[in-house]
VEXZA-734881 format. One record per residue (C-alpha): residue number from 1; x, y, z; residue in three letters. Coordinates in nm, 2 decimals, m for minus. Example, Ala and Ser with C-alpha at 12.3 -4.5 7.8 and 13.67 -1.06 7.14 Angstrom:
<pts>
<pt><k>1</k><X>1.23</X><Y>m0.45</Y><Z>0.78</Z><r>ala</r></pt>
<pt><k>2</k><X>1.37</X><Y>m0.11</Y><Z>0.71</Z><r>ser</r></pt>
</pts>
This chain:
<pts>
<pt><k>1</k><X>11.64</X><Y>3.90</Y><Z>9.00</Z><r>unk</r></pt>
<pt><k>2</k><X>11.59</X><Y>4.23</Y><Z>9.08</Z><r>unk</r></pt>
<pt><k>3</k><X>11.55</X><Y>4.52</Y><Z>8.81</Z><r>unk</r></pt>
<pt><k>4</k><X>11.85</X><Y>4.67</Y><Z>8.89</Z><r>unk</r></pt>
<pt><k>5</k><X>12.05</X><Y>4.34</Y><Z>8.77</Z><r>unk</r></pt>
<pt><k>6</k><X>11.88</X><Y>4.38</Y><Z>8.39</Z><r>unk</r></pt>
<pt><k>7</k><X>12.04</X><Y>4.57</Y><Z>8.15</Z><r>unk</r></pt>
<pt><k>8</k><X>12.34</X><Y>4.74</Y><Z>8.29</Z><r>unk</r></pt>
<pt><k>9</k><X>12.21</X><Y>4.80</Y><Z>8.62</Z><r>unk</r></pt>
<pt><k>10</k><X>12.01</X><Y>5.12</Y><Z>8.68</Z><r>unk</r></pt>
<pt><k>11</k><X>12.11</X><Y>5.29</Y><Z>8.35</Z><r>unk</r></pt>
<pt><k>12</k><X>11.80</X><Y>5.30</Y><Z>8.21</Z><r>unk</r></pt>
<pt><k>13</k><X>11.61</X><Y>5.39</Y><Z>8.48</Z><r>unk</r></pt>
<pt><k>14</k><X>11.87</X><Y>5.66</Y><Z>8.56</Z><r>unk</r></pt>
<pt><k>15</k><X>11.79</X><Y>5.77</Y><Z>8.18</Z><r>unk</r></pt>
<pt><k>16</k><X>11.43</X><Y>5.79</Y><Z>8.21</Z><r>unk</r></pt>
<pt><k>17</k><X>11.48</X><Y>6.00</Y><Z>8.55</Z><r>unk</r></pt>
<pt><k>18</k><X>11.70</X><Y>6.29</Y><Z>8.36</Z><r>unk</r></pt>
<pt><k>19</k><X>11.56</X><Y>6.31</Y><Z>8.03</Z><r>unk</r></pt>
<pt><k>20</k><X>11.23</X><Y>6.27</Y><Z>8.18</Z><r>unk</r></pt>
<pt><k>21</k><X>11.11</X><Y>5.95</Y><Z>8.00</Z><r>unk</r></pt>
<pt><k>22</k><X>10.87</X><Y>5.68</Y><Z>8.03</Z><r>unk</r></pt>
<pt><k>23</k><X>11.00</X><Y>5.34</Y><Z>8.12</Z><r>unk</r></pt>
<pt><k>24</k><X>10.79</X><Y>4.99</Y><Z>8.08</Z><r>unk</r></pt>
<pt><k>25</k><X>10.82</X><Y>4.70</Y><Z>8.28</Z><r>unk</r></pt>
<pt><k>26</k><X>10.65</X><Y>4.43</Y><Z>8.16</Z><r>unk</r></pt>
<pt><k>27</k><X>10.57</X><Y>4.13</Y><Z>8.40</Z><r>unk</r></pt>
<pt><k>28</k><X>10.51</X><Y>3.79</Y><Z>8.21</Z><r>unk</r></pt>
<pt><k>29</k><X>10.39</X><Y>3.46</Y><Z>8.35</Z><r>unk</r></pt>
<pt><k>30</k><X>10.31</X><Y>3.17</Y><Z>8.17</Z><r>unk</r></pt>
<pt><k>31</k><X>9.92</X><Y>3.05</Y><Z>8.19</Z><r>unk</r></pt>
<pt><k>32</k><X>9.93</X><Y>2.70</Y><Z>8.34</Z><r>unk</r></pt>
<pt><k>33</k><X>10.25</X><Y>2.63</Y><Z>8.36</Z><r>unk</r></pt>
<pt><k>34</k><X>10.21</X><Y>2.39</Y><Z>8.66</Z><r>unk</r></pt>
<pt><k>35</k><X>9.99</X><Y>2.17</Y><Z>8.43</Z><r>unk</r></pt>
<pt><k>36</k><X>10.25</X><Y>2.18</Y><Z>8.12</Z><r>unk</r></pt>
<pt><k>37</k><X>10.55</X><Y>2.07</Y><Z>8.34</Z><r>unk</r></pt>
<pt><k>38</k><X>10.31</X><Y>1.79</Y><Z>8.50</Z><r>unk</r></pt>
<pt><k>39</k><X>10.31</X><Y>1.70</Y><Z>8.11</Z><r>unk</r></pt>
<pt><k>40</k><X>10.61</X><Y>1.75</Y><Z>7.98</Z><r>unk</r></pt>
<pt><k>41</k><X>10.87</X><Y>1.72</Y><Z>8.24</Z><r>unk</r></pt>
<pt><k>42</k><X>11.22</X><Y>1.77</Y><Z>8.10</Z><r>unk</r></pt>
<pt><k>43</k><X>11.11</X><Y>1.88</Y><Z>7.79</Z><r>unk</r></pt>
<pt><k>44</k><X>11.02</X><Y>2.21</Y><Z>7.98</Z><r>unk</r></pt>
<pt><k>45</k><X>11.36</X><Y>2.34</Y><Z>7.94</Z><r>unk</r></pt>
<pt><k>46</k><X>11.32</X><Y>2.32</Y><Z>7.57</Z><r>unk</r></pt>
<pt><k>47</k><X>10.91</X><Y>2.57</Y><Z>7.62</Z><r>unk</r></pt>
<pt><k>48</k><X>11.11</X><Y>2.78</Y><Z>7.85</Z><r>unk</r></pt>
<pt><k>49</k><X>11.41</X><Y>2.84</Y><Z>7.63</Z><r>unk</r></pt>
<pt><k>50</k><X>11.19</X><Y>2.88</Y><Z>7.28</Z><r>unk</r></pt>
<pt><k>51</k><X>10.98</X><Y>3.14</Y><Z>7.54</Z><r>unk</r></pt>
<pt><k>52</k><X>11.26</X><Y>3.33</Y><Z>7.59</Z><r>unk</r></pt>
<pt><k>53</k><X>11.39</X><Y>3.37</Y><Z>7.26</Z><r>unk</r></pt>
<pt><k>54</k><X>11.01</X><Y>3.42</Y><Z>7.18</Z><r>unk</r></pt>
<pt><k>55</k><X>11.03</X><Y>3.75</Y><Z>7.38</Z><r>unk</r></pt>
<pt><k>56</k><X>11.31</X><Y>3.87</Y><Z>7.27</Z><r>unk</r></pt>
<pt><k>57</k><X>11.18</X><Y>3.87</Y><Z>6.91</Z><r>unk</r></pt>
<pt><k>58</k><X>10.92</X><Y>4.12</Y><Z>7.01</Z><r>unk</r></pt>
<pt><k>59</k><X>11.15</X><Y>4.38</Y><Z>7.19</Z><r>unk</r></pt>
<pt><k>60</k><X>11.36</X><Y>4.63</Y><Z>7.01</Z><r>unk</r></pt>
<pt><k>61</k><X>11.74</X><Y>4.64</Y><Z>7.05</Z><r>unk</r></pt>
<pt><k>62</k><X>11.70</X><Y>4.89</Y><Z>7.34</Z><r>unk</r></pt>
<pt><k>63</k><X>11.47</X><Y>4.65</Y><Z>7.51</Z><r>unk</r></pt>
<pt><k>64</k><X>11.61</X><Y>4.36</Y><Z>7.75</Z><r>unk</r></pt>
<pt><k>65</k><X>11.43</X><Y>4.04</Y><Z>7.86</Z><r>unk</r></pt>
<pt><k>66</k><X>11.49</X><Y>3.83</Y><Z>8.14</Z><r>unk</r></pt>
<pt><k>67</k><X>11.38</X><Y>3.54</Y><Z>8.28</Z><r>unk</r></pt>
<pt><k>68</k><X>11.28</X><Y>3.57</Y><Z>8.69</Z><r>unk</r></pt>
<pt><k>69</k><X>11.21</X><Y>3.22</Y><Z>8.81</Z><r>unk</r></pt>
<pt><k>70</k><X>11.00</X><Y>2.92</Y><Z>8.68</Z><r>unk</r></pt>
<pt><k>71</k><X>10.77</X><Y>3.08</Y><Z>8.42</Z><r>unk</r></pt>
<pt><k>72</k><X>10.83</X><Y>3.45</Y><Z>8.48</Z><r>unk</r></pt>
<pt><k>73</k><X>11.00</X><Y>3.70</Y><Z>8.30</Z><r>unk</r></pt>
<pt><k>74</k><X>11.05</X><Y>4.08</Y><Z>8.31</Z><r>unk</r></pt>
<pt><k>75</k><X>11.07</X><Y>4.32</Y><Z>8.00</Z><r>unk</r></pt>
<pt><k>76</k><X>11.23</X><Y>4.61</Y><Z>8.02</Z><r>unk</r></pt>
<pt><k>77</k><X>11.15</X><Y>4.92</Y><Z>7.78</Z><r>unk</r></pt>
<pt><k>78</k><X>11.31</X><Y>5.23</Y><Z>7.82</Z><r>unk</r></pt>
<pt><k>79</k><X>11.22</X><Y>5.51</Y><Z>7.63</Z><r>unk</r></pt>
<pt><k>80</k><X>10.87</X><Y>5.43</Y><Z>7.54</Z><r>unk</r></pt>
<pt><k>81</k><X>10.67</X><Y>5.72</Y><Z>7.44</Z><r>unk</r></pt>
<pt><k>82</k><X>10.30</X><Y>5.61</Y><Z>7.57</Z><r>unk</r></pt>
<pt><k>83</k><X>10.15</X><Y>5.37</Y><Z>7.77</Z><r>unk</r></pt>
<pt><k>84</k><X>10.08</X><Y>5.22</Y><Z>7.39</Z><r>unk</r></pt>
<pt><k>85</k><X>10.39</X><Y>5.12</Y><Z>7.30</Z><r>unk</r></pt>
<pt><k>86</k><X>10.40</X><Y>4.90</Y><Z>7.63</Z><r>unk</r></pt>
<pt><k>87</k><X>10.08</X><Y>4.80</Y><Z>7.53</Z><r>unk</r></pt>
<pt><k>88</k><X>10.18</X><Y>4.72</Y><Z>7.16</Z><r>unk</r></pt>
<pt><k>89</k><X>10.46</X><Y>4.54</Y><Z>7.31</Z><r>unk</r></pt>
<pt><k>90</k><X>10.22</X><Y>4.31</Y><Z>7.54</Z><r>unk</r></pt>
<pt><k>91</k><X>9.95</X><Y>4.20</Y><Z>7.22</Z><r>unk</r></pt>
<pt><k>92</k><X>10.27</X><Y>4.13</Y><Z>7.01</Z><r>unk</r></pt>
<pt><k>93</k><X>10.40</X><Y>3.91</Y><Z>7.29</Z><r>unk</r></pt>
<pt><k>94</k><X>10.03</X><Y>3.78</Y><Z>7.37</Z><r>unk</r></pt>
<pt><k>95</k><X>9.98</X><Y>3.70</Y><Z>6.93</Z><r>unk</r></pt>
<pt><k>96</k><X>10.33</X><Y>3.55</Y><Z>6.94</Z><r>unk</r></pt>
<pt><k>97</k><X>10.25</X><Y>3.27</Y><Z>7.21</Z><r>unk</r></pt>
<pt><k>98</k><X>9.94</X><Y>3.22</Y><Z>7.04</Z><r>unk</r></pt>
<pt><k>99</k><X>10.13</X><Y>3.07</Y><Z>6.75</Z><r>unk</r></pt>
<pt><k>100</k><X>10.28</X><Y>2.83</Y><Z>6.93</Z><r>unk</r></pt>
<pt><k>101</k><X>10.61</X><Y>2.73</Y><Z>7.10</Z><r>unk</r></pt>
<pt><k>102</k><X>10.83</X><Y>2.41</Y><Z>7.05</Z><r>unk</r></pt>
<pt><k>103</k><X>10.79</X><Y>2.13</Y><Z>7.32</Z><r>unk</r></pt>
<pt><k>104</k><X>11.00</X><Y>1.83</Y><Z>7.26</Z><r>unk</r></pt>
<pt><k>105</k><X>10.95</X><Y>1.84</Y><Z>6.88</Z><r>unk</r></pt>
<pt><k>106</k><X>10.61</X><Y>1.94</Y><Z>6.93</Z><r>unk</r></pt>
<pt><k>107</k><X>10.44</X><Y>2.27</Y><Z>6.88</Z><r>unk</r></pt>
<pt><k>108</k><X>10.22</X><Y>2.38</Y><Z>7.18</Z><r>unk</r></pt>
<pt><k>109</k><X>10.03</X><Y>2.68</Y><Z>7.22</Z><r>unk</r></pt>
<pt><k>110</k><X>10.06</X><Y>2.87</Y><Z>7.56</Z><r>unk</r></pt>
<pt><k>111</k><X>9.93</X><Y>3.21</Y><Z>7.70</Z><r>unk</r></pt>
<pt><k>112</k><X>10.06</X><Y>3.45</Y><Z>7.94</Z><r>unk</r></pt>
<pt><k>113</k><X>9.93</X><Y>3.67</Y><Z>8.19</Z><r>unk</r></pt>
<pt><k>114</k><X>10.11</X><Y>4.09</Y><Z>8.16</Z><r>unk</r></pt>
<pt><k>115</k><X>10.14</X><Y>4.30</Y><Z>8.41</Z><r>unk</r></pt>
<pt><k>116</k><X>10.29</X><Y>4.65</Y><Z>8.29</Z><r>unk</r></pt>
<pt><k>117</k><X>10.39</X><Y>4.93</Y><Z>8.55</Z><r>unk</r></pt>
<pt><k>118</k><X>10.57</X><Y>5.27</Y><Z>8.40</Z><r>unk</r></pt>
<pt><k>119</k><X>10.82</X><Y>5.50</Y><Z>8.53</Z><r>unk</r></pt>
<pt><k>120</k><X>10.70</X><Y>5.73</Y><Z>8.70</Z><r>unk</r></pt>
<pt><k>121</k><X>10.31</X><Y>5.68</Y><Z>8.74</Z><r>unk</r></pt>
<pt><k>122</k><X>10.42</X><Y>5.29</Y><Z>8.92</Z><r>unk</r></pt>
<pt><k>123</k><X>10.71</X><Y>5.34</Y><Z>9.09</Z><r>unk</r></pt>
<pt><k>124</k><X>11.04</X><Y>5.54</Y><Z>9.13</Z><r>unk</r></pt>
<pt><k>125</k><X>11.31</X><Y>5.24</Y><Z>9.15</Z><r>unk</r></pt>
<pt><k>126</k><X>11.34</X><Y>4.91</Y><Z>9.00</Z><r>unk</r></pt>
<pt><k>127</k><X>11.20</X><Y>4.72</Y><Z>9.27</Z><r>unk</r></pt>
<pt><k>128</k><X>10.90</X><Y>4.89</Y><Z>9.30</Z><r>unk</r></pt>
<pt><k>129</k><X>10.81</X><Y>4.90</Y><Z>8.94</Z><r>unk</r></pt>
<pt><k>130</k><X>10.87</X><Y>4.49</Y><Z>8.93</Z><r>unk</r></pt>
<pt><k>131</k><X>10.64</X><Y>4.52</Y><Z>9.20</Z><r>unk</r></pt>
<pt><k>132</k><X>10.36</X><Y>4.75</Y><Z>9.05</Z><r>unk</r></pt>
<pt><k>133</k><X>10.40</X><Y>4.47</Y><Z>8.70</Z><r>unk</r></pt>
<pt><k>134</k><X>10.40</X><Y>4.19</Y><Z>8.93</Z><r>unk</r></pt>
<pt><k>135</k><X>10.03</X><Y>4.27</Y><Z>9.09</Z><r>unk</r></pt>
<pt><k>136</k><X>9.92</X><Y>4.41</Y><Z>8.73</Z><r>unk</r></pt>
<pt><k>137</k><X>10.01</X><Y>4.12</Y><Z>8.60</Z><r>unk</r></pt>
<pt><k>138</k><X>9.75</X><Y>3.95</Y><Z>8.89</Z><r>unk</r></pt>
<pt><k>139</k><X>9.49</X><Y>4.14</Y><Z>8.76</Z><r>unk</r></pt>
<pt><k>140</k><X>9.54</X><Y>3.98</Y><Z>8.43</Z><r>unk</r></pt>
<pt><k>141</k><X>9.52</X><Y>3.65</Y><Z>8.51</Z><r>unk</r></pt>
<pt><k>142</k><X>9.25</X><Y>3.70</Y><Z>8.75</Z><r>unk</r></pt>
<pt><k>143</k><X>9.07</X><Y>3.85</Y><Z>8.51</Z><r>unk</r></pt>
<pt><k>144</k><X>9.06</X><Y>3.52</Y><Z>8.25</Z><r>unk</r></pt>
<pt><k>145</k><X>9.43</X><Y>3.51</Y><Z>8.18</Z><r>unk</r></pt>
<pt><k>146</k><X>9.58</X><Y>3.57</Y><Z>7.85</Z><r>unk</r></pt>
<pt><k>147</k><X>9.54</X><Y>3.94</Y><Z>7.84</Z><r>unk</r></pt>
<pt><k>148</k><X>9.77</X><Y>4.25</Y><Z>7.98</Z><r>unk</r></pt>
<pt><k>149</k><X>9.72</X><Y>4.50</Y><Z>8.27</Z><r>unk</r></pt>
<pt><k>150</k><X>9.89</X><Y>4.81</Y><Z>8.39</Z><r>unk</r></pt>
<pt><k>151</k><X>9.96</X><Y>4.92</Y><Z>8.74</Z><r>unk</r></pt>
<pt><k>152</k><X>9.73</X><Y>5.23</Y><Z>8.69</Z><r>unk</r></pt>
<pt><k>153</k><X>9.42</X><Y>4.97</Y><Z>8.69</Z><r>unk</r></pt>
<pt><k>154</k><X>9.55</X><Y>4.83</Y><Z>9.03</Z><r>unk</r></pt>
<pt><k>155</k><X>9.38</X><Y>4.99</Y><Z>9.32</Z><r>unk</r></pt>
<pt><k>156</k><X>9.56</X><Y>4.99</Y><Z>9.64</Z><r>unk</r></pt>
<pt><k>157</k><X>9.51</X><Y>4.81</Y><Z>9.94</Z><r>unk</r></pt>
<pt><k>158</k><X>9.25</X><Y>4.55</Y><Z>9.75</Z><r>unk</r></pt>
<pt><k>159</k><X>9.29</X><Y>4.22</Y><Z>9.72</Z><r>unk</r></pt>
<pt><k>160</k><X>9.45</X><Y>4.15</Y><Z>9.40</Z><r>unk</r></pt>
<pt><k>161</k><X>9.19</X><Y>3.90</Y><Z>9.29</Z><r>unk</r></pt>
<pt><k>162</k><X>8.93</X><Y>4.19</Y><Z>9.30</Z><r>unk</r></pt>
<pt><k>163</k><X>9.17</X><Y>4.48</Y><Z>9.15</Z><r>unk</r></pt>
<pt><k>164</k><X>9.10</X><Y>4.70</Y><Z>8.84</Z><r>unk</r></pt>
<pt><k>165</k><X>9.07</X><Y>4.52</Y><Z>8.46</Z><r>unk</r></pt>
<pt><k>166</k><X>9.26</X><Y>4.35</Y><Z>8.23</Z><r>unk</r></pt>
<pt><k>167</k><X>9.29</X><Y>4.45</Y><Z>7.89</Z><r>unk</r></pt>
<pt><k>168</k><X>9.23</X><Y>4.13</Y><Z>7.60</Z><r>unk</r></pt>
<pt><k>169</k><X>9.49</X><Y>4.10</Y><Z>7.30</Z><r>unk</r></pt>
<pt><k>170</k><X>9.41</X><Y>4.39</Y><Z>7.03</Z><r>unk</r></pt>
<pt><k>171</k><X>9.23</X><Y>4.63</Y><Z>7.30</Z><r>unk</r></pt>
<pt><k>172</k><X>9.38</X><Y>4.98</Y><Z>7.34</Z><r>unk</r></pt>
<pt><k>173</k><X>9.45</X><Y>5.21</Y><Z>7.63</Z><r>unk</r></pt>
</pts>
């Protein structure tokens, strides 16, 4: 799903460009995923859908969540004042899987890896600041998974395996 489909199209983005505001994207996968669905089959839908719903309890009003494909979403936050309040957004998703999510009347505890570009410093469209999360959010897993990134601590032209540093729950910018 491209950017441009999530919350009203390229409003917010539009927004950020006149009034000269930051904008967060927010690139979540889900830490062995592959490995849950070998376990839990059908039951996936149930993780997937509690996920979701999950994520949205940790975004403001303003904010809009979407799932991508398989165990990927994208966050959108437009207006944030700081790369903190992306951050703050990340360790609040990060502490919320950490309580758990409902699997087939079980509870299971699952992790993600965050990638988190911003508008301007990671990209001037939609697609290119989906993009900027996406390889963030490599460095995060790459770096032991369960922890956030931000584009700035990509460097270009590297491998993503090798890029920049991941940040654990609870550190700061």
């Amino acid at each position: 799903m491209p950017l441009s489909a999530m919350a009203g199209g390229s409003r917010p983005l539009v927004h950020a460009q006149c009034h000269k505001h930051l904008l967060a994207v927010l690139f979540v996968d889900l830490d062995g995923f592959k490995q849950i669905n070998d376990t839990w089959g059908h039951h996936v839908s149930d993780l997937l859908r509690d996920v979701a719903q999950q994520l949205q309890a940790c975004l403001r009003q303003s904010d809009t969540a979407a799932r991508l494909a398989g165990d990927e979403f994208a966050l959108l936050l437009p207006d944030v004042r700081s790369p903190d309040d992306a951050a703050t957004v990340a360790q609040k998703v990060l502490a919320t899987f950490g309580k758990g999510v409902r699997v087939g009347g079980d509870a299971l505890t699952v992790s993600a890896s965050i990638g988190i570009s911003l508008y301007p410093r990671a990209g001037q469209d939609g697609d290119s600041l989906l993009r900027s999360a996406d390889a963030a959010m490599y460095v995060a897993k790459a770096q032991g998974k369960n922890r956030y990134a931000f584009a700035d601590d990509v460097v270009p032209g590297s491998d993503h395996q090798q890029w920049g540093r991941a940040r654990e729950p609870g550190a700061r910018r």
